[in-house]
N, C-alpha and C positions, 0 to 999 in steps of 0.2 A: 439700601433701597433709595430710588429717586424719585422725587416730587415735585410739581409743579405747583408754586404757592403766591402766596404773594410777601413781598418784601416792601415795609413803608419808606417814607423818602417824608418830605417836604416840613415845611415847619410847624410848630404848635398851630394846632387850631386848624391848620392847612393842610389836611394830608394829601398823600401825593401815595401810590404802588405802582411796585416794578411787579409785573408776572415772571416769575425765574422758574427755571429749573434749577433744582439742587439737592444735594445728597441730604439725607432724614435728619442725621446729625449734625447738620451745619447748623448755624443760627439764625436765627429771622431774618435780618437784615446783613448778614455775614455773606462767604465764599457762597457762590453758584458755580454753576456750569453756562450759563444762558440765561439770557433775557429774552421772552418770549412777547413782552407785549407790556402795557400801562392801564393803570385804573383810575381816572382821577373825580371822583366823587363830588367834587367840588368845582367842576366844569362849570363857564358861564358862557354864553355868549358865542363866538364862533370857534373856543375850545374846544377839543374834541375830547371827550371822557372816557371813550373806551379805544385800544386798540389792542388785536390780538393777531398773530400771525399764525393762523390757523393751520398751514402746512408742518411748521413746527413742531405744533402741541400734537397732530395725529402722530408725525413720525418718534416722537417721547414717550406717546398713550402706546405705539405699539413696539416700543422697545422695552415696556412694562413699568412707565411712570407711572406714579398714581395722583390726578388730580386732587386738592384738596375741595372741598364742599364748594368753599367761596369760588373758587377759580370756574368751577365745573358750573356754578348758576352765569358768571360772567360768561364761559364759553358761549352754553346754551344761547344766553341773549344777545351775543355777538352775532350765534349765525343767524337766528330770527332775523335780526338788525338787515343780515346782507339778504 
């Protein structure tokens, strides 16, 4: 099965997420397929904190990804966003 999740990055204190697609049984932070987009929660200033390539994630959603919760509330407030 494949999922669209997120994968952390950046240092203590600092996180940083990759939005990937990857197989169920990979690991958090392991092998993907794709990188769909960035989370960075910790944006300041003229940072940008969300980026998602929205053409992407429909053609994964309709190839039978399953987003996970976190991703699917980023999506949502991504398109709000556009």
């Amino acid at each position: 099965m494949v999922v669209i999740r997120l994968a952390r990055g950046g240092a203590k204190g600092r996180p940083f997420y990759n939005i990937v697609v990857a197989n169920k049984a990979a690991r958090r932070d392991g092998r993907f397929l794709e990188r769909v987009g960035f989370y960075n929660p910790m944006a300041s200033g003229a940072e940008q904190p969300l980026r998602v390539a929205m053409d992407r994630i429909s053609y994964w959603a309709g190839v039978g990804a399953q987003l996970s919760p976190t991703v699917q509330r980023l999506v949502d407030q991504a398109k709000k966003a556009a």
